[in-house]
C-alpha positions as CSV (number, residue, x, y, z in Angstrom):
1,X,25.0,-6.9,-15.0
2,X,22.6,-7.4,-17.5
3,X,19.9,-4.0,-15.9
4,X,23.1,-1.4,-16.1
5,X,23.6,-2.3,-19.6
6,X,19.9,-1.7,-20.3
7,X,20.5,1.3,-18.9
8,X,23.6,2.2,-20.4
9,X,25.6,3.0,-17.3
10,X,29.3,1.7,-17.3
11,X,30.7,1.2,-14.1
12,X,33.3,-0.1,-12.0
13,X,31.3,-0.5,-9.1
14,X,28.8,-3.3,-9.7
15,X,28.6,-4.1,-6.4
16,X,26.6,-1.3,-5.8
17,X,23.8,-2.0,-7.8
18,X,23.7,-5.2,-6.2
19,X,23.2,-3.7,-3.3
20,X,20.9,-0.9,-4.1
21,X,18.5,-4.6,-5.6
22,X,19.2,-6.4,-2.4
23,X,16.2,-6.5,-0.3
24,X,16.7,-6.8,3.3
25,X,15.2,-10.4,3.9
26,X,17.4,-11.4,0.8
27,X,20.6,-9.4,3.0
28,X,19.7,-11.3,6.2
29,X,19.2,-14.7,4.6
30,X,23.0,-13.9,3.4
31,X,24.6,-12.2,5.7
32,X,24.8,-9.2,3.3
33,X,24.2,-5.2,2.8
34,X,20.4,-4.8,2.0
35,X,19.3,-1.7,-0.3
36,X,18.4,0.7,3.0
37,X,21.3,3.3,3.2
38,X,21.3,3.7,-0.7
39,X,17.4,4.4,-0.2
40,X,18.3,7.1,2.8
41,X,20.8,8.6,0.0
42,X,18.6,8.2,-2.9
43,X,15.5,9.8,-1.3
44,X,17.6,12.8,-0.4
45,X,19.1,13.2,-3.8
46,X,15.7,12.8,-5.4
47,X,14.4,15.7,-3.0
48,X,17.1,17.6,-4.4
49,X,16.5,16.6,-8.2
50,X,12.9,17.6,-8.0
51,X,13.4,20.7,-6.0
52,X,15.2,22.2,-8.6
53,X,13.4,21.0,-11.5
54,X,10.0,22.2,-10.2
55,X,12.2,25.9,-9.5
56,X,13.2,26.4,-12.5
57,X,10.3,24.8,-14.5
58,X,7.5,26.7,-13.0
59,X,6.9,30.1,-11.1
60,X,4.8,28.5,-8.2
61,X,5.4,29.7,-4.9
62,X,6.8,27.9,-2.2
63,X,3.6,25.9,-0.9
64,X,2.6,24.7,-4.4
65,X,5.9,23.3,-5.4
66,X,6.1,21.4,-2.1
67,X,2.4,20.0,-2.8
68,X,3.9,19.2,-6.6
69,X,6.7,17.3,-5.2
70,X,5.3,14.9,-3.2
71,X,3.1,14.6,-5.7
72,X,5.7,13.1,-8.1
73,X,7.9,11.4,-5.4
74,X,5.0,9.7,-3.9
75,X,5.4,6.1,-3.1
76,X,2.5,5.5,-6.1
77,X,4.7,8.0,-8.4
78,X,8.0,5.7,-7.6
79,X,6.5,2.3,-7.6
80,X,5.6,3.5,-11.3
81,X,9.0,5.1,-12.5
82,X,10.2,1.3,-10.9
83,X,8.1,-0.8,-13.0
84,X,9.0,0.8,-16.5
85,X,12.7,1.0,-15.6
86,X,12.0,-2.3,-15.2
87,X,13.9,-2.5,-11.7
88,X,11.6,-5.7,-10.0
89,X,12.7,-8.2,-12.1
90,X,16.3,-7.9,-11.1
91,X,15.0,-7.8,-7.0
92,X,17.3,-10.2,-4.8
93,X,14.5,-11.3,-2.3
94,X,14.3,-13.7,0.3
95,X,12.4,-17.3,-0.3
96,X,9.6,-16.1,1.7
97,X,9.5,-12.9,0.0
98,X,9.7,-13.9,-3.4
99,X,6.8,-16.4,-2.6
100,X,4.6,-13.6,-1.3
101,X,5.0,-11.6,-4.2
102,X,7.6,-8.7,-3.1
103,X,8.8,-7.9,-6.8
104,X,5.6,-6.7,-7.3
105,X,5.0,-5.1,-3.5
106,X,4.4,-1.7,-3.9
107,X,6.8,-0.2,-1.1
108,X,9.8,-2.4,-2.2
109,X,9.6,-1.5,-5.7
110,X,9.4,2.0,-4.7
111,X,12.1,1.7,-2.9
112,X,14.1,0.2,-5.2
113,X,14.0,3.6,-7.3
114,X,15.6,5.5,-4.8
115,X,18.2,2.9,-3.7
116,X,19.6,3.1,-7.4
117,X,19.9,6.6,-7.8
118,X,21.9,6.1,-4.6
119,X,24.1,4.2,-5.9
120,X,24.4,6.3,-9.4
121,X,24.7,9.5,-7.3
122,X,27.8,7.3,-5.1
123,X,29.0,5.7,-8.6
124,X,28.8,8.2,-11.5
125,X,27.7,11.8,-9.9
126,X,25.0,14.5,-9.0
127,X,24.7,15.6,-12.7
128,X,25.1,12.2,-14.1
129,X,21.7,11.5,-11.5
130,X,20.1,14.5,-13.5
131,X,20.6,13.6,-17.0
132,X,19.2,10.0,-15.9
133,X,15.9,11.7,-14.5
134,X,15.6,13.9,-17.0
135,X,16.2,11.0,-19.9
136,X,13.8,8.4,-18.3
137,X,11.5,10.4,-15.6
138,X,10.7,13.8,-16.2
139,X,8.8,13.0,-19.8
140,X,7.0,10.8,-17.5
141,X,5.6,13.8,-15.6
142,X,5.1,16.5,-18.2
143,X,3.2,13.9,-20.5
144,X,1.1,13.5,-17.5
145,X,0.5,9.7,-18.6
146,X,0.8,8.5,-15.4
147,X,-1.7,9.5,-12.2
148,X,0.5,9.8,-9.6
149,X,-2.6,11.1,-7.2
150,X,-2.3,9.1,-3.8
151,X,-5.5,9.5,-1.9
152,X,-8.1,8.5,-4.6
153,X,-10.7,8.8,-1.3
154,X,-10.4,12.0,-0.5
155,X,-10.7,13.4,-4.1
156,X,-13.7,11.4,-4.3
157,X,-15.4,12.7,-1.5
158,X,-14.6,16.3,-2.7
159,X,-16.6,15.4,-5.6
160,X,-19.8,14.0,-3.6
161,X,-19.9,16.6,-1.5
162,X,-20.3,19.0,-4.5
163,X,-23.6,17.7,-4.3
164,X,-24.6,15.9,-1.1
165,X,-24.6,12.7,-2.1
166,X,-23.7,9.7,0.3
167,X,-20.5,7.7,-0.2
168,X,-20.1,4.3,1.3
169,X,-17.1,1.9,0.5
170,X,-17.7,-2.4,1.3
171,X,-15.7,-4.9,1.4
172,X,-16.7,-7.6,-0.9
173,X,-14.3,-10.5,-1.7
174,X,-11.3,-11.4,0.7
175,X,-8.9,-14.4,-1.0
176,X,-5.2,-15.9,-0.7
177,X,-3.2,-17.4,2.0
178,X,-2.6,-15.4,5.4
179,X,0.4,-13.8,4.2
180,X,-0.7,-12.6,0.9
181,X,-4.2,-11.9,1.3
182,X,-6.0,-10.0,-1.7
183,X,-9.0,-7.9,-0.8
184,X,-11.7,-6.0,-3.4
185,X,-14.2,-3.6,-2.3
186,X,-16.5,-1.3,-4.3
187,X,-17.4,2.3,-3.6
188,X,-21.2,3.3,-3.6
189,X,-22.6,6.9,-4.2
190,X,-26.7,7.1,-3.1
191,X,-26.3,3.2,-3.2
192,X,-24.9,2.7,-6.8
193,X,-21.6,1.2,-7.5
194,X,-19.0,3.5,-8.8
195,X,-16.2,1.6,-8.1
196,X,-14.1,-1.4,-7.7
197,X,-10.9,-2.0,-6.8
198,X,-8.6,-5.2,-5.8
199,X,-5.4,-5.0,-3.4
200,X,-3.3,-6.3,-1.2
201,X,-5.1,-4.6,2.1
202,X,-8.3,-3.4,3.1
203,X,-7.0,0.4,2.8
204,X,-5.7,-0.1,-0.8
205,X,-8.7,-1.8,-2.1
206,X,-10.3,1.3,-1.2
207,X,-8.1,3.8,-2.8
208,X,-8.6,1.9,-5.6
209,X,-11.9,1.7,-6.2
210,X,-12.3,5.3,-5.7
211,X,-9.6,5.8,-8.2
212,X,-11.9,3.7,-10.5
213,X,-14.9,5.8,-9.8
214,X,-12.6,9.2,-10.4
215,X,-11.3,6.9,-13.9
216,X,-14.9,6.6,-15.2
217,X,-15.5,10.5,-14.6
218,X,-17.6,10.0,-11.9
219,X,-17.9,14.2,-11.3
220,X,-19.4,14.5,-14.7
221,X,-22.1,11.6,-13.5
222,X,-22.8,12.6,-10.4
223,X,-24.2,15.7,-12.0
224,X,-26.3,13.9,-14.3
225,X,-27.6,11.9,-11.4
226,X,-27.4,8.7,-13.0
227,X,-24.2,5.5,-13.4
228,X,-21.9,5.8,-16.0
């Protein structure tokens, strides 16, 4: 299997990597296992993973590191670690899925992450899982390259209350077939656009045109009173 010798694992259980790639309208068009219970096994083993990392890495108390975790195991934070392990392009999908896009759907490519550590946990062991995270994920978080901040809106309205100002999001473009509809809105502060975003739904569109507004250090222009 051409991904677990990118990834230098050597196994004798191919079969479940398949599985932990096998997404579950690919599993029913075949009659076979879909990713699901590697997810369930994954997501625990990630808890774990992180749990301990943030312990030992940091003196935070309890609240904090539970706020820091779901910060990095997120379903933005997963969808990322996904992408540059390059996990979607190796997605079994079903014919309707594929056509709609799914190896690029966010909540199947983060699920994907945790189905395969599921299957490294079953396959290679607990510490084999660690060395793998700490190899390909953890430089990820401590060179804070990646934003793994999930509610863009909210931040965004922390800001503009700093100062009072009105915040207004609109929808603005709505494109595609029924089943894989693309939506962009734009986010307005005292009537200016700050931001635009595109997605697949209304709700994401949203989140990401605020994130666009936090990108373009919208707290420093609001100050100033005037668009960046």
């Amino acid at each position: 299997m051409e991904l677990l010798e990118k990834l230098g694992i050597k196994t004798n259980q191919p079969e479940l990597y398949e599985t932990a790639l096998t997404h579950t309208s690919y599993a029913n068009e075949n009659h076979v296992e879909s990713y699901e219970r590697l997810e369930y096994l994954g997501d625990a083993v990630l808890e774990l993973i992180m749990s301990e990392y943030l312990y030992k890495k940091t003196h935070e108390v309890e609240g904090v590191m539970t706020k820091l975790r779901s910060h990095y195991v997120c379903e933005n934070a997963l969808y990322e670690y996904s992408l540059r392990l390059g996990y979607n392009e190796y997605l079994k999908l079903g014919h309707g899925e594929e056509e709609s896009g799914g190896k690029y759907r966010k909540a199947i490519v983060a699920d994907i992450f945790e189905s395969m550590l599921g299957a490294m946990y079953l396959d290679q062991g607990l510490d084999f899982v660690k060395n793998f995270m700490a190899e390909n994920i953890i430089p990820v978080i401590e060179s804070q390259s990646l934003d793994f901040f999930d509610d863009y809106k909210s931040k965004l309205q922390e800001l503009v209350q700093t100062d009072k100002k009105s915040l207004e999001y609109e929808l603005i473009d709505e494109s595609g077939p029924a089943h894989n509809k693309v939506f962009t809105a734009i986010v307005k502060i005292n009537d200016v656009v700050y931001g635009k975003g595109t997605a697949h739904s209304k709700k994401e569109a949203e989140q990401a045109a605020a994130r666009d507004a936090i990108n373009k250090s919208v707290g420093e222009v609001i100050k100033r009173g005037t668009p960046q």
